[in-house]
MDAnalysis code that builds the backbone (N, CA, C; Angstrom):
import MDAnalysis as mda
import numpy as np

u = mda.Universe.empty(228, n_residues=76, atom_resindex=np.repeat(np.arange(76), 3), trajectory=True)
u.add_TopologyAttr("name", ["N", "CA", "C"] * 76)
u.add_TopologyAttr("resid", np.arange(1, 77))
u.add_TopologyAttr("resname", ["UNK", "UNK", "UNK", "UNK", "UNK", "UNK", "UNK", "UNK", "UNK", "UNK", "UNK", "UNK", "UNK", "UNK", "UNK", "UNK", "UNK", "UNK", "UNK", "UNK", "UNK", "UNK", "UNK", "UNK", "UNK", "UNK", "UNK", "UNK", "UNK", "UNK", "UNK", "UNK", "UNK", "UNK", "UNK", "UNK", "UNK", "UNK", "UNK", "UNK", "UNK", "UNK", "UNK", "UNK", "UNK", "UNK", "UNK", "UNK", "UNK", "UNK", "UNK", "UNK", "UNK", "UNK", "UNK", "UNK", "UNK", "UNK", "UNK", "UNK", "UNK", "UNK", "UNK", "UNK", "UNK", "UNK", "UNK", "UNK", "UNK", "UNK", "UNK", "UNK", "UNK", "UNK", "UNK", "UNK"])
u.atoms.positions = np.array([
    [169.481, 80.529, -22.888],
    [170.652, 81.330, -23.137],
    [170.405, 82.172, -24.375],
    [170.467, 83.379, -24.199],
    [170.364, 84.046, -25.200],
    [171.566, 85.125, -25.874],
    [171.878, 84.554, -26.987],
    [172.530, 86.302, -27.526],
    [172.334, 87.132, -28.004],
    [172.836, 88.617, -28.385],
    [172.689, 89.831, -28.368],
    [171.259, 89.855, -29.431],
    [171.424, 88.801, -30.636],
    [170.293, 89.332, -31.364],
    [169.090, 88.152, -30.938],
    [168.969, 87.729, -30.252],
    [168.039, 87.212, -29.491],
    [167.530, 85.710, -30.441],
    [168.772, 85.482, -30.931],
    [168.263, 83.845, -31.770],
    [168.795, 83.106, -29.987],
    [168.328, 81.896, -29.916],
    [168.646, 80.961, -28.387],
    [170.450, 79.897, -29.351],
    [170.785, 79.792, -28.155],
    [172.019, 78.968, -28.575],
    [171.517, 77.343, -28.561],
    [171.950, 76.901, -29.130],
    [171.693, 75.826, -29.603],
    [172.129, 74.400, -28.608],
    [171.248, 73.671, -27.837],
    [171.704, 72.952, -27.182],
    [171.741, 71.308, -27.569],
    [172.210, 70.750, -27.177],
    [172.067, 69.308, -27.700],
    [170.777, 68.582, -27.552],
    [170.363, 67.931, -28.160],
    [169.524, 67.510, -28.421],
    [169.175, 66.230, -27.199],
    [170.086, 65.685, -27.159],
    [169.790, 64.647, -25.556],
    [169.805, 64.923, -24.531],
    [169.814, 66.321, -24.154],
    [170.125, 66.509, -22.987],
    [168.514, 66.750, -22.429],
    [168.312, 66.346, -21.452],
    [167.122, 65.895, -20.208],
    [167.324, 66.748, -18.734],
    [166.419, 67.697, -18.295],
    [166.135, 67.941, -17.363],
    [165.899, 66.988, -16.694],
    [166.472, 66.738, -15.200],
    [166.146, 65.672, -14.010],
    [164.906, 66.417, -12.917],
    [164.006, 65.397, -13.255],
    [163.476, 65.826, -12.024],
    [163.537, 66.127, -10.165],
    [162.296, 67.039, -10.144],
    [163.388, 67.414, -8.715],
    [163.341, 66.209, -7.349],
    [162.447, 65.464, -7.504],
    [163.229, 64.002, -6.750],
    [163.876, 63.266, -7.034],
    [164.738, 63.449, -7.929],
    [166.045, 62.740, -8.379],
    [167.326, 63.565, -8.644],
    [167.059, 64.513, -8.332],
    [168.414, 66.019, -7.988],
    [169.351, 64.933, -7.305],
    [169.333, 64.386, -6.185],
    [170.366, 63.655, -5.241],
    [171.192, 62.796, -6.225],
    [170.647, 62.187, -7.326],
    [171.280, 61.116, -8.219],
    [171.878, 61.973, -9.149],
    [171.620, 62.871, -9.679],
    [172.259, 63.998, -10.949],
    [172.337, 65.232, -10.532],
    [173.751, 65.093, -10.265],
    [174.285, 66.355, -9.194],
    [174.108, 68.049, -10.244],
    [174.505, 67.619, -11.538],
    [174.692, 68.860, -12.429],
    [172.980, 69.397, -13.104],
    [171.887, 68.338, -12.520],
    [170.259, 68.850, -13.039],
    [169.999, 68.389, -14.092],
    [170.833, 67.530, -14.942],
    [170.365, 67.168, -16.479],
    [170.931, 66.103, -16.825],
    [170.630, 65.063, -17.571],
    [171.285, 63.843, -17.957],
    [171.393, 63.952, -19.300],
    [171.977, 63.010, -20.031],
    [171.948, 62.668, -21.590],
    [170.871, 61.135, -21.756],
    [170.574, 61.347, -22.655],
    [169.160, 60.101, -22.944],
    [169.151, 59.618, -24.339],
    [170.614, 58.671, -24.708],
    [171.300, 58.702, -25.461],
    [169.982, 57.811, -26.494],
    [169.756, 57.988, -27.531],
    [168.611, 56.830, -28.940],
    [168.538, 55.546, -28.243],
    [169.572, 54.572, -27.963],
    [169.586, 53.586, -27.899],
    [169.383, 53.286, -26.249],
    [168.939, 54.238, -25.484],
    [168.266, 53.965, -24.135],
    [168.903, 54.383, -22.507],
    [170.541, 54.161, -23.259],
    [171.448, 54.634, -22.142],
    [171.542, 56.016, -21.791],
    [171.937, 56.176, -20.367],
    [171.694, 57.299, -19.885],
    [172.980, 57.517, -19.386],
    [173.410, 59.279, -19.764],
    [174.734, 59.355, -19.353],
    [174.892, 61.030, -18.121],
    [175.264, 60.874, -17.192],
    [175.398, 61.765, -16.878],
    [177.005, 62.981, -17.066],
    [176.650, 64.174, -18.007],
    [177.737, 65.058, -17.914],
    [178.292, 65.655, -17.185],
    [179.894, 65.304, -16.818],
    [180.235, 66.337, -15.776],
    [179.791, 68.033, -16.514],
    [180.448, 68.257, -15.045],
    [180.098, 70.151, -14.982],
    [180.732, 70.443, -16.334],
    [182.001, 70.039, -16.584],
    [182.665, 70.653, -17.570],
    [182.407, 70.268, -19.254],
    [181.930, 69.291, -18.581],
    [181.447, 68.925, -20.068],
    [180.417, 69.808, -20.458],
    [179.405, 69.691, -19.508],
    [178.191, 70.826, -19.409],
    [178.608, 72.080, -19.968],
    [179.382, 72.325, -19.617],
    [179.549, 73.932, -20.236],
    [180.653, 74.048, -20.907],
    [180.984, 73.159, -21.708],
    [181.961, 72.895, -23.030],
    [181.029, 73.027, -24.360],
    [180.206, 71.603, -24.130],
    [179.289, 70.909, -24.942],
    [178.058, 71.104, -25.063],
    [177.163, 71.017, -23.999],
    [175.826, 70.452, -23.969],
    [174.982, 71.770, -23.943],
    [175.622, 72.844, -23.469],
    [174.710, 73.923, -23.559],
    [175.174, 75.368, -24.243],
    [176.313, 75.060, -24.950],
    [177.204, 76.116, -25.654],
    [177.029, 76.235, -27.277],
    [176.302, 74.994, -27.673],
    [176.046, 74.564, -29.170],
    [177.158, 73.762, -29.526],
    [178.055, 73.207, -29.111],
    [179.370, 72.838, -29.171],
    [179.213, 71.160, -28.825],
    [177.971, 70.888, -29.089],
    [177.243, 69.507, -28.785],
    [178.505, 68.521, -30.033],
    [178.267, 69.087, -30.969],
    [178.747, 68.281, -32.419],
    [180.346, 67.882, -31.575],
    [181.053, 68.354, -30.899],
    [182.410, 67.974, -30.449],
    [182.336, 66.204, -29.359],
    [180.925, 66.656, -29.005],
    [181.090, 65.643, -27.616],
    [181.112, 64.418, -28.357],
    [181.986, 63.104, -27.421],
    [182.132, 61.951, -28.147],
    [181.092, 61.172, -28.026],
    [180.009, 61.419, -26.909],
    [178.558, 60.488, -26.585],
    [177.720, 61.403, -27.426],
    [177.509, 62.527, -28.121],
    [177.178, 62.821, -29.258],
    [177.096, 62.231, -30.746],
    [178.626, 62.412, -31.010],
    [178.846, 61.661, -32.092],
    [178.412, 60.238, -32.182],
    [178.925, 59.250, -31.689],
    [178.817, 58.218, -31.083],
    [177.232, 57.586, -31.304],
    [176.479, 58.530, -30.602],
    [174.945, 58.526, -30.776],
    [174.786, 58.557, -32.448],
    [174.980, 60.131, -33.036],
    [174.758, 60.264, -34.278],
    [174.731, 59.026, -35.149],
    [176.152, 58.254, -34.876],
    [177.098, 57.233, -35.836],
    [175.792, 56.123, -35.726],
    [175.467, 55.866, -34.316],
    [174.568, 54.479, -33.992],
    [173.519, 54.968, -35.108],
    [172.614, 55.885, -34.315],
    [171.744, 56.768, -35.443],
    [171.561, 56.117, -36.747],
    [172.654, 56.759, -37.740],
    [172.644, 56.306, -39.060],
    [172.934, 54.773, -39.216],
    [173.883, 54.219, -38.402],
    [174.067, 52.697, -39.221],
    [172.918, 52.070, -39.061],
    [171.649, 52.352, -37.384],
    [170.643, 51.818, -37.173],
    [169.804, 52.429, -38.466],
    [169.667, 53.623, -39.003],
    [168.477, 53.903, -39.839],
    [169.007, 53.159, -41.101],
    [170.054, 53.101, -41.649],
    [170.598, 52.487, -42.448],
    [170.172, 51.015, -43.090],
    [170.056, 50.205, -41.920],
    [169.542, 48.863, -41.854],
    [168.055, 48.884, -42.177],
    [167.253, 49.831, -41.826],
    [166.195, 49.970, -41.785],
    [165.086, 50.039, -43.386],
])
């Protein structure tokens, strides 16, 4: 996705292309592949709210991730 001055929009960082023998299982082409292993699939609308608008920072399996993120590096 590109805009006018040709920087790319910013997409989330978990989001995963599905491969194409597994299209039948992930209807929208892309999953989430959350740190801690779980896999989430976004509806359509989320898709084009969140995941590919730069608007990632709103989603709650975003945040959520982030939060695990730090308390796990935290311990560390």
């Amino acid at each position: 996705m590109e805009r006018g001055n040709g920087a790319e929009t910013p997409r989330c960082p978990y989001l995963r292309p599905v491969r194409a023998d597994r299209l039948e299982a992930f209807p929208v082409g892309v999953y989430c592949q959350l740190p801690d292993g779980r896999v989430r699939i976004p509806s359509r609308d989320e898709l084009a709210r969140f995941c590919t608008t730069g608007h990632h920072y709103d989603c709650v399996g975003f945040r959520r991730a982030r939060y695990l993120e730090t308390v796990v590096s935290g311990l560390a």
